[in-house]
C-alpha positions in Angstrom: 26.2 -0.6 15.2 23.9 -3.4 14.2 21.8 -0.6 12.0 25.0 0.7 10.5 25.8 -3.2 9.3 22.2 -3.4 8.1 22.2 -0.3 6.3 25.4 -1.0 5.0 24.3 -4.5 3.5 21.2 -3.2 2.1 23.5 -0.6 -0.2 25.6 -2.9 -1.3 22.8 -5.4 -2.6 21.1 -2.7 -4.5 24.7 -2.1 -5.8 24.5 -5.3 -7.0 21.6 -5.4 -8.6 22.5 -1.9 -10.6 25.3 -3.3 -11.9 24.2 -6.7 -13.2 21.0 -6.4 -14.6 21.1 -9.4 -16.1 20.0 -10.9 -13.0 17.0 -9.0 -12.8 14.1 -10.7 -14.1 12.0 -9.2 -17.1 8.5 -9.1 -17.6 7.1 -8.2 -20.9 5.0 -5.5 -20.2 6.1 -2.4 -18.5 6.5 -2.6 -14.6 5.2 0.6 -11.8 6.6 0.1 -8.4 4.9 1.5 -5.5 7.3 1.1 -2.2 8.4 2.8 0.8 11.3 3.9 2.0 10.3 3.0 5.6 8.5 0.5 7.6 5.0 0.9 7.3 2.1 3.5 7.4 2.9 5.7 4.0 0.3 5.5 2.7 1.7 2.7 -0.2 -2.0 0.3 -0.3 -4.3 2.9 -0.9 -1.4 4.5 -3.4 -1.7 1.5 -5.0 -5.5 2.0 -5.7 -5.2 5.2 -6.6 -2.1 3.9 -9.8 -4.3 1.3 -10.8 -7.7 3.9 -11.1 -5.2 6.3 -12.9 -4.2 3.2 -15.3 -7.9 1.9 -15.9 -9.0 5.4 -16.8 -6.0 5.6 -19.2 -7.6 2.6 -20.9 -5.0 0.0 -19.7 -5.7 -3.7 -18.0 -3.4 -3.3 -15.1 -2.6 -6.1 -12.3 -1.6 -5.4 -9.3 1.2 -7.9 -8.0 1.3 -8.4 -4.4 3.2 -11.4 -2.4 0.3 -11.3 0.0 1.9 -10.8 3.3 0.6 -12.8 6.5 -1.3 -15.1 4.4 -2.7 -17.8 6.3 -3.0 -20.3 3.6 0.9 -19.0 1.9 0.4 -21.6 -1.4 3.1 -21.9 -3.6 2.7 -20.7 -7.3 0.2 -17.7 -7.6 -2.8 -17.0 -6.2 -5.4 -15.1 -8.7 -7.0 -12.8 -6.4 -9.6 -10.8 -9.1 -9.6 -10.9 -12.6 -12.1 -8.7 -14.8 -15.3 -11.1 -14.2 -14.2 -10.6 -10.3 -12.9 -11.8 -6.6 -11.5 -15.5 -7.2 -9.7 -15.8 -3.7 -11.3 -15.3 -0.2 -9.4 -14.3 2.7 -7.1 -17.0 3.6 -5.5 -17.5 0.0 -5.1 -13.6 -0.8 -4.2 -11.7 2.3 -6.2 -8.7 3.9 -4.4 -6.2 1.3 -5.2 -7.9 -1.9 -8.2 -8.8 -0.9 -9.2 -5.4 -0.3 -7.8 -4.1 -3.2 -9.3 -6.8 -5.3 -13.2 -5.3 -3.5 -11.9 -1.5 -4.2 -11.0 -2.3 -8.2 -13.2 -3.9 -9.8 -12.2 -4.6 -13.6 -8.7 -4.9 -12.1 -6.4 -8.2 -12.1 -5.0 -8.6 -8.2 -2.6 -11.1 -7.5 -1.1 -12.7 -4.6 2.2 -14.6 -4.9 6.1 -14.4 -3.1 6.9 -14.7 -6.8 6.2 -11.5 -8.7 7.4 -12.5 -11.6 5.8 -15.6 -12.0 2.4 -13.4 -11.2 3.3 -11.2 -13.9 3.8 -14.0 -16.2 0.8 -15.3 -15.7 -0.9 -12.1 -15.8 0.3 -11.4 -19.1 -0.2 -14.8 -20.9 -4.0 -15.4 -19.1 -5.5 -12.2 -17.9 -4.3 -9.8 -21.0 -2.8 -7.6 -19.0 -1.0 -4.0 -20.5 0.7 -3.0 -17.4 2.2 -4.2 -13.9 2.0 -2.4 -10.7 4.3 -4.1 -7.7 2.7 -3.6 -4.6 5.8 -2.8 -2.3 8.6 -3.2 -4.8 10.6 -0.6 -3.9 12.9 -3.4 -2.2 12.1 -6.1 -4.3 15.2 -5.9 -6.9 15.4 -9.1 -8.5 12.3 -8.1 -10.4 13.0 -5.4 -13.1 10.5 -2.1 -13.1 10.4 0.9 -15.5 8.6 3.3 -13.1 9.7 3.2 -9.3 7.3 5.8 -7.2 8.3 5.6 -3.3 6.6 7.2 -0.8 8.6 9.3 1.6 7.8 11.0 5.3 9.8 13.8 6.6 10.7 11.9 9.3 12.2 9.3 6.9 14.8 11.9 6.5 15.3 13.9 8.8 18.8 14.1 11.0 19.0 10.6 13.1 16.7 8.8 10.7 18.6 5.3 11.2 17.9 1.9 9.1 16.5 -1.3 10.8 16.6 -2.4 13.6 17.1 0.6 15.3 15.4 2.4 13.0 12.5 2.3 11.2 13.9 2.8 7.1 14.0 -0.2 5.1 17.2 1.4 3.1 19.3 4.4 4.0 17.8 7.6 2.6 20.6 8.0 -0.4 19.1 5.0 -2.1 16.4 7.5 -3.2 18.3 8.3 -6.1 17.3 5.0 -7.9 13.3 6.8 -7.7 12.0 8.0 -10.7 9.6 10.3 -8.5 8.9 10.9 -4.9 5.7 10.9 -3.3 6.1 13.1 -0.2 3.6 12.2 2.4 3.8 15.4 4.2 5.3 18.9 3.7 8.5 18.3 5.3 10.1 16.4 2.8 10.7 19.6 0.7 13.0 20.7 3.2 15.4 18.4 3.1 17.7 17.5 0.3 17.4 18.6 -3.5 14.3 21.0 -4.1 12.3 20.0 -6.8 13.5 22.0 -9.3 17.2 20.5 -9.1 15.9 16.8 -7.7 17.2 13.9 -9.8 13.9 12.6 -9.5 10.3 14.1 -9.9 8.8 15.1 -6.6 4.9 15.2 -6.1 2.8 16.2 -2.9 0.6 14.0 -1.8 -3.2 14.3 -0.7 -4.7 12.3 2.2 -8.4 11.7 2.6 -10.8 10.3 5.0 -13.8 9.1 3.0 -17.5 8.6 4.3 -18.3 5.6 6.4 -19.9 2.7 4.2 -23.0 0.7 4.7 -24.7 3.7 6.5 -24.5 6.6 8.4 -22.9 6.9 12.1 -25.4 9.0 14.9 -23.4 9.2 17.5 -20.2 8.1 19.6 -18.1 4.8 18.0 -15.1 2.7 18.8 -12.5 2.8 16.8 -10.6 -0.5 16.0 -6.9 -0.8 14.0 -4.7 -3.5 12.5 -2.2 -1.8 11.0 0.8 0.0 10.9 0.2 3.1 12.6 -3.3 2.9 14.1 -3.2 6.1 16.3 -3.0 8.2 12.9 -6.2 6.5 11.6 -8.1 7.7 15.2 -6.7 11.0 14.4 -8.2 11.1 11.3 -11.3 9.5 12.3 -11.3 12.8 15.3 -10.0 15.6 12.6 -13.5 14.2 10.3 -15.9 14.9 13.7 -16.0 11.2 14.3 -16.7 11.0 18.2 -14.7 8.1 19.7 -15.3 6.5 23.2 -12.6 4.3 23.1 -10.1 3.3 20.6 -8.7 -0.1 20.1 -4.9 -0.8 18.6 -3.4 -4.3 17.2 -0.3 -5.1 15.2 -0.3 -4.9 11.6 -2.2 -7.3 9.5 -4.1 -9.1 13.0 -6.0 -12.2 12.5 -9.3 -11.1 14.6 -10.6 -13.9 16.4 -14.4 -14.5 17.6 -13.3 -13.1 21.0 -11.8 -9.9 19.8 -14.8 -8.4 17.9 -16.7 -9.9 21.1 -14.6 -7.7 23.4 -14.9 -4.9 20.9 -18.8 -5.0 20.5 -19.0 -5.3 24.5 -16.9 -2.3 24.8 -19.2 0.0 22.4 -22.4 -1.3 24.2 -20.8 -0.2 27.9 -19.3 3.2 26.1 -22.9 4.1 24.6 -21.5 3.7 21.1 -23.4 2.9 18.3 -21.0 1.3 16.0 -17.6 0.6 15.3 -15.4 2.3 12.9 -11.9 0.2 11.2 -10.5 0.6 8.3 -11.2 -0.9 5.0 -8.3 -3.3 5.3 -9.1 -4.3 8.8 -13.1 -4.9 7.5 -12.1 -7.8 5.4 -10.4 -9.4 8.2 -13.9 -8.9 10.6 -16.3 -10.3 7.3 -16.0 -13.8 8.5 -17.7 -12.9 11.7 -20.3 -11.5 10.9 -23.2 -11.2 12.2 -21.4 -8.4 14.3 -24.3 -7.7 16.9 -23.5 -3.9 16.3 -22.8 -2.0 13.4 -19.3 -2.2 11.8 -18.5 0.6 9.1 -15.4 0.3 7.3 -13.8 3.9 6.6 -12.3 4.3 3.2 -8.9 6.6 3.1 -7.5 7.7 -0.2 -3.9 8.8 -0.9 -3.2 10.6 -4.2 -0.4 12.6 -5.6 -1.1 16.3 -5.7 -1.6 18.2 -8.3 -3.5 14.7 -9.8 -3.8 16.0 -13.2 -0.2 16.7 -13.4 0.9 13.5 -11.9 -1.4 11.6 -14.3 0.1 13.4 -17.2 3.7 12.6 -16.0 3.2 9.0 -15.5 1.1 8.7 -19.2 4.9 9.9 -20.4 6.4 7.5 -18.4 4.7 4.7 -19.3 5.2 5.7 -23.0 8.7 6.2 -23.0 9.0 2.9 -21.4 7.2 1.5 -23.7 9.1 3.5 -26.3 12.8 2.2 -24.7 11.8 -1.7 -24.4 
C-alpha cells in the first residue's frame, strides 16, 4: 500500500514538472544527468567518471555537480571541490564521492552543493565551464537537463519490482520514458520492454571493470572492506579477478570509519595471515585520515562504461550538439 502511495506521488511530481517547465531552473550551458532508477549500487559514480573523461577528451571543461551526500561539514552555498589547478576541499566539506571524483579527474571542476543550480552558476561564471554533468539527477527535477542517461538493472524491472519503501526503485519503471538513453547494467534489461530497435530512448550495454590494485602489488590473501551500496558485489568482483579473501567486512553506505574500525580491520588481517586490505576507491578516501594503517591498504579502482564506447561517445557528441543547437 504504502509503496503504491509512494509510487504514485513520485509520478505525479514528475508530471508536474513536465508540464511547467517554467519552474525548472536553467543553467546556461547544457546539462548531462547521470541517475538511477533504483536505490544504489548501478554503477552511477564511476559512470560519472567515465562522462566527464569522455567530455575532456572531447575538448570540453566539464563540472561535475554533486550535493555531496553525508557530508559532515553540509555548508550552505557551494562547496568547490577541484578546479583545473586541483583538490580545494578535504573530506569533511566535499563528501567521500566528490572527493574521489575530484582525485580520479584531474583538470575536472567537482562540486559539492544541495543546490545544483547555484553550483552550476558558479561554475559557469568562475571556473569557465562548457558543460554540466549532475551527479544523480535523474530525480532531481527542478533543475533542467538536456541529456538524461539512467542506469538501469534487470531486476529494476522485472515483474514485482515495487517503489520505496517496499521496494528498492526510486520511481516506478514507466518513468523511463523521460531518458534520452538507457544504460543497462546487465543483459537482462533487453528482455523486458521495447527492444532497442523500437525503444523511445537509445539503449547502450554497459561494461564493468575491476582495475589493478594501486600503491603496489598484493602477494597473497587480503580482507576486503566495503561502505557502500552493495558491498558483497565488490567481494565478488574482488574473487572473479583471483583476489584471495580471508574475510570480508560490510558497512552501510557512505560510513564514517572511525580509529577503531580500521583497528579491528588491520587486527583481523594480522590473525587471518593477510597481507593487506583491499576497499574501494570511494571507501579509501574515507580511511586517508588514518593513516598510518599498520598494514597495507590498496584502494581497487572499478570502471563502468557504456558498450560499444565508441558508439556511445559518438551518440552523446550529437547530443550535446543538438542541444547546443536547440538552446
Amino acid at each position: 500500500m504504502l509503496s503504491t502511495l509512494y509510487a504514485a506521488v513520485a509520478r505525479r511530481r514528475r508530471e508536474f514538472f513536465a508540464s511547467r517547465p517554467d519552474r525548472r531552473l536553467r543553467l546556461r550551458r547544457p546539462v548531462i544527468s547521470i541517475g538511477n532508477l533504483a536505490v544504489g549500487g548501478r554503477g552511477k559514480t564511476p559512470m560519472v567518471a567515465c562522462i566527464a573523461r569522455l567530455l575532456l577528451e572531447m575538448g570540453e571543461q566539464p563540472a561535475v555537480l554533486s550535493r555531496g551526500y553525508a557530508r559532515r561539514r553540509a555548508e550552505d552555498g557551494v562547496v568547490v571541490v577541484s578546479d583545473a589547478n586541483g583538490i580545494r576541499a578535504d573530506l569533511d566539506r566535499s563528501g567521500d564521492e566528490p572527493l574521489m571524483l575530484a582525485k580520479q579527474l584531474p583538470g575536472c571542476a567537482v562540486l559539492s552543493s544541495p543546490d545544483r543550480y547555484a553550483a552550476g552558476r558558479l561554475a559557469e561564471h568562475h571556473l569557465g565551464t562548457t558543460v554540466h554533468v549532475l551527479d544523480d539527477g535523474f530525480q532531481h527535477l527542478q533543475l533542467d537537463r538536456d541529456i538524461d542517461l539512467v542506469i538501469v538493472a534487470g531486476e529494476d524491472l522485472a515483474p514485482g519490482a515495487t517503489t520505496l519503501p517496499g521496494g528498492r526503485l526510486r520511481e516506478p519503471p514507466d518513468t523511463l520514458l523521460a531518458a534520452d538513453a538507457v544504460l543497462a547494467a546487465d543483459e537482462s534489461v533487453l528482455s523486458f520492454g521495447p527492444t532497442p530497435r523500437n525503444a523511445p530512448f537509445e539503449i547502450f550495454r554497459t561494461r564493468r571493470t575491476l582495475g589493478a590494485v594501486r600503491d603496489g602489488e598484493v602477494d597473497g590473501p587480503s580482507v576486503a572492506a566495503a561502505g557502500i551500496a552493495r558491498p558483497e558485489q565488490f567481494f565478488d568482483d574482488l574473487r572473479a579477478a583471483g583476489h584471495r579473501l580471508a574475510q570480508t567486512f560490510s558497512f552501510r553506505d557512505h560510513h564514517r570509519y572511525s580509529a577503531r574500525d580500521v583497528e579491528r580491520l588491520v587486527h583481523a588481517a594480522k590473525k587471518a595471515g593477510a597481507a593487506s586490505i583491499l576497499t574501494t576507491e570511494k571507501d579509501f578516501v574515507r580511511l586517508l585520515p588514518f593513516r598510518p594503517f599498520g598494514l597495507p591498504v590498496h584502494a581497487v579502482p572499478l570502471t563502468m562504461e557504456p558498450d560499444p564506447l565508441p558508439e556511445f561517445s559518438s551518440w552523446l557528441s550529437g547530443a550535446l550538439a543538438a542541444a547546443r543547437d536547440i538552446s
